[in-house]
C-alpha positions as CSV (number, residue, x, y, z in Angstrom):
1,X,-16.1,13.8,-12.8
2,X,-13.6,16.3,-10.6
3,X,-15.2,17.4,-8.2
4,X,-14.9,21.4,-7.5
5,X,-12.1,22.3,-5.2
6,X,-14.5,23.5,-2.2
7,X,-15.9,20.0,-2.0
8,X,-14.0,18.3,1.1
9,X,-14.9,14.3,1.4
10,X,-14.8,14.9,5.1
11,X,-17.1,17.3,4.8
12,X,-19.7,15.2,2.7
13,X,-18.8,12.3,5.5
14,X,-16.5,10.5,3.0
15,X,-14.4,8.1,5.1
16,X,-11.2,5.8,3.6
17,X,-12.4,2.4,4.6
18,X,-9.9,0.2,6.4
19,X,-8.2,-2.5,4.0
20,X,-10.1,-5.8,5.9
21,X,-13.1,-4.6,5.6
22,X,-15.0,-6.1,1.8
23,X,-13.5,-5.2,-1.6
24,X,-15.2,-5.2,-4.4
25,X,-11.6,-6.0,-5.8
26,X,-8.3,-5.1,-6.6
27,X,-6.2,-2.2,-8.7
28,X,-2.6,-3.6,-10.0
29,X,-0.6,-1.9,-12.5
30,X,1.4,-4.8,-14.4
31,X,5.1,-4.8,-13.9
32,X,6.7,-3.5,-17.5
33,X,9.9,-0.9,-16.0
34,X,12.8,-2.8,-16.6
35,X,14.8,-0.3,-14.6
36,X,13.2,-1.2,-11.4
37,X,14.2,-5.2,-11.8
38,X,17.4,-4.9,-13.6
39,X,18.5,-7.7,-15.0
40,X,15.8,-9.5,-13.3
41,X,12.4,-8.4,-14.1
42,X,11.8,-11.9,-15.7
43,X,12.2,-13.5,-12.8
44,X,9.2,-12.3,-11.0
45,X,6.4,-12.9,-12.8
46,X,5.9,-16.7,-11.5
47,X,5.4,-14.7,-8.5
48,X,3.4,-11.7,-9.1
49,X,1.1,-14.4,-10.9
50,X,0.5,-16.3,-8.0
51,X,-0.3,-13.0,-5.9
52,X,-2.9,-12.5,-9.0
53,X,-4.4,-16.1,-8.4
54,X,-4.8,-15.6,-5.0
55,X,-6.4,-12.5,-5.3
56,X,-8.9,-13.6,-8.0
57,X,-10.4,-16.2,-6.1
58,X,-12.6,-14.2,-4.4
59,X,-12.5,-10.5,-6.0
60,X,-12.2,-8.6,-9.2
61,X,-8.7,-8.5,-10.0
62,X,-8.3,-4.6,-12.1
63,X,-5.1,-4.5,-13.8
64,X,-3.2,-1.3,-16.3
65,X,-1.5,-2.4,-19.1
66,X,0.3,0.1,-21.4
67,X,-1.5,-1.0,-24.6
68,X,-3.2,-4.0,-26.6
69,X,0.1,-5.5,-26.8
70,X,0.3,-6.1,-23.7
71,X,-3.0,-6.7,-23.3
72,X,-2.9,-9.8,-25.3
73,X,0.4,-11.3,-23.6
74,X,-0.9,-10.7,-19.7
75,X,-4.4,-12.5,-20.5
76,X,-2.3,-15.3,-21.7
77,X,0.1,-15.4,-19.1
78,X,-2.8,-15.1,-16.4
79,X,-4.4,-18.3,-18.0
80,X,-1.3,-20.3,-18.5
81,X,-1.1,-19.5,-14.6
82,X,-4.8,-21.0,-14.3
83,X,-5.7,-17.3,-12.7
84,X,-9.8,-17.8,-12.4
85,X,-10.3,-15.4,-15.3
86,X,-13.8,-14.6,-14.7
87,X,-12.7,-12.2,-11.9
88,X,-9.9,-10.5,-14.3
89,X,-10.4,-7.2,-16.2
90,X,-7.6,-5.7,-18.4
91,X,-7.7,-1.6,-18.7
92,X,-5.3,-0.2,-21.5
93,X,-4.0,2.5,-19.0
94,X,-0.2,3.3,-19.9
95,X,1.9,3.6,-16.5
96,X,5.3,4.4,-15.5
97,X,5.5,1.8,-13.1
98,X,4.1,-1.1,-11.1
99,X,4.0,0.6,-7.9
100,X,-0.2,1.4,-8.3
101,X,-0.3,1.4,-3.8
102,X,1.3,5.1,-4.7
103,X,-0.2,6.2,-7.7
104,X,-3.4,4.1,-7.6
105,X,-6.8,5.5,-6.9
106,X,-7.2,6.6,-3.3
107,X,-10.9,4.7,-3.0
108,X,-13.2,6.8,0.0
109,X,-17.1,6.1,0.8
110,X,-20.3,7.4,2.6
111,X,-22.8,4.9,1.9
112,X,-25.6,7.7,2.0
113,X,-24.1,10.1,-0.7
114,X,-25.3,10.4,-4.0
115,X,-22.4,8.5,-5.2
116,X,-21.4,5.8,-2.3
117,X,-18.1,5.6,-3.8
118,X,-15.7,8.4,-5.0
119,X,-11.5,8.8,-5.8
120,X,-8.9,11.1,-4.0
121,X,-6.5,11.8,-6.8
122,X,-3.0,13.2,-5.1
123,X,-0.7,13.8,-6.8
124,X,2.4,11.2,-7.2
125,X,6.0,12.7,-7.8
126,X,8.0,9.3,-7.6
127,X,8.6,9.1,-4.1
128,X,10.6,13.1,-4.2
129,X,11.6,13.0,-7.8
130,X,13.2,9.9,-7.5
131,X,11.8,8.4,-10.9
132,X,9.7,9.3,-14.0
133,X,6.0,9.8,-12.7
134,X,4.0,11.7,-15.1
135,X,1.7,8.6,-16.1
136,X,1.1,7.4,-12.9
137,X,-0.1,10.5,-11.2
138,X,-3.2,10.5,-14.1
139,X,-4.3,7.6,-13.0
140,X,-6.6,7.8,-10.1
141,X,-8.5,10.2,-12.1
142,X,-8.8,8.3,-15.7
143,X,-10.0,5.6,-13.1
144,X,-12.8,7.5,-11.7
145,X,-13.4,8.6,-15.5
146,X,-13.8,4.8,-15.9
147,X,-16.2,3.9,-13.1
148,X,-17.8,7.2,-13.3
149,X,-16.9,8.2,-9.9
150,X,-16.4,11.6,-8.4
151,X,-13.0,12.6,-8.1
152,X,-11.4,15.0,-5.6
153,X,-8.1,16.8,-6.3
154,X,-5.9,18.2,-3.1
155,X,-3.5,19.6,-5.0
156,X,-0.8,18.1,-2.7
157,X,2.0,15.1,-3.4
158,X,0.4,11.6,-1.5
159,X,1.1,8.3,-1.7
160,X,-0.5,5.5,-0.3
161,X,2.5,3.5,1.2
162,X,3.2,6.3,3.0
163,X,-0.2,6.2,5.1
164,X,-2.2,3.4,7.4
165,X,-6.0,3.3,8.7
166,X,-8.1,1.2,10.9
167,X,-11.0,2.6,9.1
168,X,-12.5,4.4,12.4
169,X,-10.9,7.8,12.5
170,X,-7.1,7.1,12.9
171,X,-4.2,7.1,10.4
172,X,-0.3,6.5,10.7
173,X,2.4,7.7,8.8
174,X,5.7,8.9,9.4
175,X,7.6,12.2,9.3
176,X,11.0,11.0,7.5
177,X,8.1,10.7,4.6
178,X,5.5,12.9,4.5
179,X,7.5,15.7,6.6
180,X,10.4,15.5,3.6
181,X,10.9,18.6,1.7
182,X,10.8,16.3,-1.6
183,X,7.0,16.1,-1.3
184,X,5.4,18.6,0.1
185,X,8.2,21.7,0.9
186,X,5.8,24.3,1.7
187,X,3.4,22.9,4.1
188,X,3.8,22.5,7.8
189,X,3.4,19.2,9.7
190,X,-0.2,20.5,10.9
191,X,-1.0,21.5,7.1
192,X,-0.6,18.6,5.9
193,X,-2.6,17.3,8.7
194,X,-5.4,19.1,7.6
195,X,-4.9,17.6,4.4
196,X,-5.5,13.9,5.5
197,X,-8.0,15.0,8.0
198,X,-10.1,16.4,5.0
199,X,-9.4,13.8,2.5
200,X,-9.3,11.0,4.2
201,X,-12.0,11.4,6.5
202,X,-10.0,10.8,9.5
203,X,-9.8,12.4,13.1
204,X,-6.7,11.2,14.7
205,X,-3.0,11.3,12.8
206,X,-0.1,9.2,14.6
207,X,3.1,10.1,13.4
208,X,6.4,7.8,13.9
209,X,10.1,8.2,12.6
210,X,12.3,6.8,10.3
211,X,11.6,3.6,7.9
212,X,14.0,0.8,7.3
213,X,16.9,0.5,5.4
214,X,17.0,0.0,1.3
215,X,13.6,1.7,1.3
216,X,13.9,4.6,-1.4
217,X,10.5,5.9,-0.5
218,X,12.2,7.6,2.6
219,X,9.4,5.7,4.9
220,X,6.5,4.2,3.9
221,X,4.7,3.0,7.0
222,X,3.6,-0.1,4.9
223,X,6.9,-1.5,5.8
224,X,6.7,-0.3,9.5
225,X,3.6,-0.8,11.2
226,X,0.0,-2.0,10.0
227,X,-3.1,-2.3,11.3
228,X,-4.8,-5.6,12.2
229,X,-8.0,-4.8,13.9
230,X,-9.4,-1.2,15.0
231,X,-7.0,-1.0,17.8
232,X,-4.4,-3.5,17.4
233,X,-1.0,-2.9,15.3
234,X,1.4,-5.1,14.0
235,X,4.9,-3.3,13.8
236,X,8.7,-4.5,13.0
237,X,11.4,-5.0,15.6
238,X,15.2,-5.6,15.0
239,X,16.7,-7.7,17.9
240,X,20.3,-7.5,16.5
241,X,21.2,-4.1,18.0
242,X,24.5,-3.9,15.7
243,X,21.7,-3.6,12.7
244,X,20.9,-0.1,11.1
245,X,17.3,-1.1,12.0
246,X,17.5,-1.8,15.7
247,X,17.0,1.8,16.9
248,X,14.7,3.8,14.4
249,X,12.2,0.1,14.9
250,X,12.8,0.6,18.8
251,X,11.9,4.7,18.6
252,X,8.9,3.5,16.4
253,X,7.8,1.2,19.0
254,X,8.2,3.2,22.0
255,X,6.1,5.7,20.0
256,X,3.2,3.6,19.9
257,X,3.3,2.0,23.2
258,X,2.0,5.9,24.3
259,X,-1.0,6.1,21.9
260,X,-4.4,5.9,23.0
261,X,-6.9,6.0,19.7
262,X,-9.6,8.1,18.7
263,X,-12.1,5.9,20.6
264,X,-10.1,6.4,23.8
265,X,-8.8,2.9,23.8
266,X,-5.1,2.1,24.4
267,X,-3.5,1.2,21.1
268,X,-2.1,-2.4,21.4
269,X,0.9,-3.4,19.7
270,X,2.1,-7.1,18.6
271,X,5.9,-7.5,17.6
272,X,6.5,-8.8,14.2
273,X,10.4,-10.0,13.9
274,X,12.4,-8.6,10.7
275,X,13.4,-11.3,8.2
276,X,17.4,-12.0,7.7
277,X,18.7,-8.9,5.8
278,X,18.9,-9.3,2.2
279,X,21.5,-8.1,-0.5
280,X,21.6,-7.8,-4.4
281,X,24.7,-6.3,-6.0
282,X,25.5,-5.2,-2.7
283,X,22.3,-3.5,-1.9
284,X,20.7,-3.9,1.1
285,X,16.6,-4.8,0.0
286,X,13.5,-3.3,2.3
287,X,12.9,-6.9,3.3
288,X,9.6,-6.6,5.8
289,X,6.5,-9.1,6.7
290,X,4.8,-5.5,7.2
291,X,4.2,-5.1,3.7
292,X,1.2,-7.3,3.3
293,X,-1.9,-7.0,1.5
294,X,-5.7,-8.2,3.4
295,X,-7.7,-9.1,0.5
296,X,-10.9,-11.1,0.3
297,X,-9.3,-14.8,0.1
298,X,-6.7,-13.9,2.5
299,X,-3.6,-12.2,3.6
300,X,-0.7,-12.6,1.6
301,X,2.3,-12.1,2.9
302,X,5.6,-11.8,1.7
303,X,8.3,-14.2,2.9
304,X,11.9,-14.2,2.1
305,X,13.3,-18.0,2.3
306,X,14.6,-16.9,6.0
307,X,13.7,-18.7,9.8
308,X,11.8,-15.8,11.0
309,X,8.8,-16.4,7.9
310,X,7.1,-19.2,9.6
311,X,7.5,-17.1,13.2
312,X,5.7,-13.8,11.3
313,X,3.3,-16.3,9.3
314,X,2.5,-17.7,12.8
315,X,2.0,-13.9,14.3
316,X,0.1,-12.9,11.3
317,X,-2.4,-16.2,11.9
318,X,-3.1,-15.4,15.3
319,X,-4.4,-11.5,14.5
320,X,-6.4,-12.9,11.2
321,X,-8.6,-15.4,12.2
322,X,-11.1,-14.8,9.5
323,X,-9.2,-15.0,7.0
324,X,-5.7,-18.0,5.9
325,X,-2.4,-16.3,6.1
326,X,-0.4,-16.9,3.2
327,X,3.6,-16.6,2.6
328,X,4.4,-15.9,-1.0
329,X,7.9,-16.0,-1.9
330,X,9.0,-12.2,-2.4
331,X,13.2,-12.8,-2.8
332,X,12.5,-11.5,-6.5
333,X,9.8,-8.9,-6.3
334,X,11.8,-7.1,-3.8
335,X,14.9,-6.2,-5.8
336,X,12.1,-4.0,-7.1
337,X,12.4,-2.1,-3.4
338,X,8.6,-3.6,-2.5
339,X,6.6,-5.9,-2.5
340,X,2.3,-7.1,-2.4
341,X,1.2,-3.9,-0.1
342,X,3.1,-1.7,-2.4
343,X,2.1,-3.6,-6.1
344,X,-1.8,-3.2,-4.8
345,X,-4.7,-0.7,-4.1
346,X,-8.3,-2.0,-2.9
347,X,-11.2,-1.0,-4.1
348,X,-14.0,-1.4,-1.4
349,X,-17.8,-2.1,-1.6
């Protein structure tokens, strides 16, 4: 149901849940756009599969297909993969891309509401008018339609790359996304606080700068800074200053190294090393251990065939101790420009 426009999740104590905390499963939308593997989009399915293995182990696994047709050929590529398919639902909901951390449902909660769990539906413009998005910014709501959820419309372009929670009060994003005049042009930095503030149930906004190089999403903090606890971030550094990163990573950085949090504590902040850079045709990829997705069975992370995996696998270990760290190969997914964080949206209790 969409909820009337004077009804503000903040409001009715609607919070957005940070990503550890329980999931009653996962949102995909399975990979069909050619354009955004070209020439290779049959090269990452081995891949993507194995995410979807991982990821059905211990939670429902929810993905969109664009029709029966596909329908019939993903259930029989999940089981020739040996995906537990007990934990695997197929919805006939036609997409424009893969990318369903942008245009997925937004999932908030209040345990004491009438309906514990509701959607934000923002609206998704392909990352500024980049790409064809009039699919995928129906979706959040035909979802809530689905699962009979309330479903709240800002009226405003969001995506959910573009924004980090610890699930107690604080987000971060970045200006060089959600400041750019290809989302939002005629809101103000403190308008469009108000926006997350309301929608999100949050208290505390942290913005940082620029994103990495190869990203076309002009920032997503998914491939900057993450959190791994309540008050402890994980966040890329360059150490080859002659790299394009070095200095919009060390700004970032020095940013956060200034924040104390909502609760008054000091944020702390752990250094995750950049993989090798990485080139297809000549472009330069958004290669980044930052783009991981916590899910029930584990965190999977996404490793490039470079020496610094096994140092960010060891990082990543030593901040998760509830939960195995796992590397899956991403040197094909990310000619798409992303990679598990931005293929995935959880769904919590």
């Amino acid at each position: 149901m969409i909820m009337p426009d004077k009804n503000i999740p903040a409001e009715l104590g609607y919070r957005f849940p940070a990503e550890w905390e329980k999931h009653a499963g996962t949102w995909l939308s399975y990979p069909h756009n050619e354009a955004s593997w070209p020439g290779k989009i049959h090269t990452i399915f081995p891949f993507y599969h194995q995410f979807i293995s991982y990821l059905a182990k211990e939670e429902r696994v929810n993905i969109s297909v664009t029709g029966p047709e596909m329908q019939e050929r993903v259930n029989l590529a999940l089981e020739l993969a040996q995906v537990n398919m007990a934990n695997i639902t197929l919805h006939i909901l036609p997409t424009n891309d893969a990318w369903c951390r942008d245009h997925g449902p937004a999932f908030i909660v209040n345990p004491a509401a009438r309906y514990p769990k509701a959607i934000v539906n923002w609206k998704y413009n392909g990352w500024g008018g980049k790409y064809p998005a009039d699919l995928d910014t129906t979706i959040p709501a035909r979802i809530g339609e689905k699962l009979g959820l309330p479903v709240f419309l800002p009226g405003i372009v969001m995506e959910g790359g573009a924004v980090e929670f610890n699930g107690k009060g604080t987000l971060i994003t970045t200006t060089s996304c959600l400041l750019n005049p290809n989302r939002n042009p005629g809101l103000s930095q403190t308008q469009i606080e108000k926006f997350l503030m309301d929608y999100y149930g949050v208290e505390q906004i942290i913005w940082l700068g620029e994103g990495i190089e190869g990203d076309d999403t002009d920032g997503h903090i998914d491939d900057l800074t993450r959190f791994v606890n309540e008050d402890t971030v994980v966040s890329m550094v360059e150490h080859n200053k002659s790299d394009a990163n070095f200095e919009p990573l060390k700004k970032n950085l020095k940013t956060l190294g200034s924040i104390r949090l909502a609760n008054g504590r000091q944020l702390n902040t752990i250094e995750l090393p950049m993989p090798e850079p990485l080139y297809y045709e000549n472009q330069r990829l958004p290669v980044s251990y930052a783009n991981f997705y916590i899910a029930n069975a584990g965190v999977m992370v996404p490793i490039f065939n470079c020496s610094q995996d096994q140092v960010a696998l060891d990082i990543l270990s030593s901040c998760f101790r509830d939960r195995p760290v796992i590397g899956i190969d991403s040197v094909e997914i990310i000619w798409g420009l992303g990679s598990w964080h931005c293929l995935s949206q959880q769904e919590p209790l």
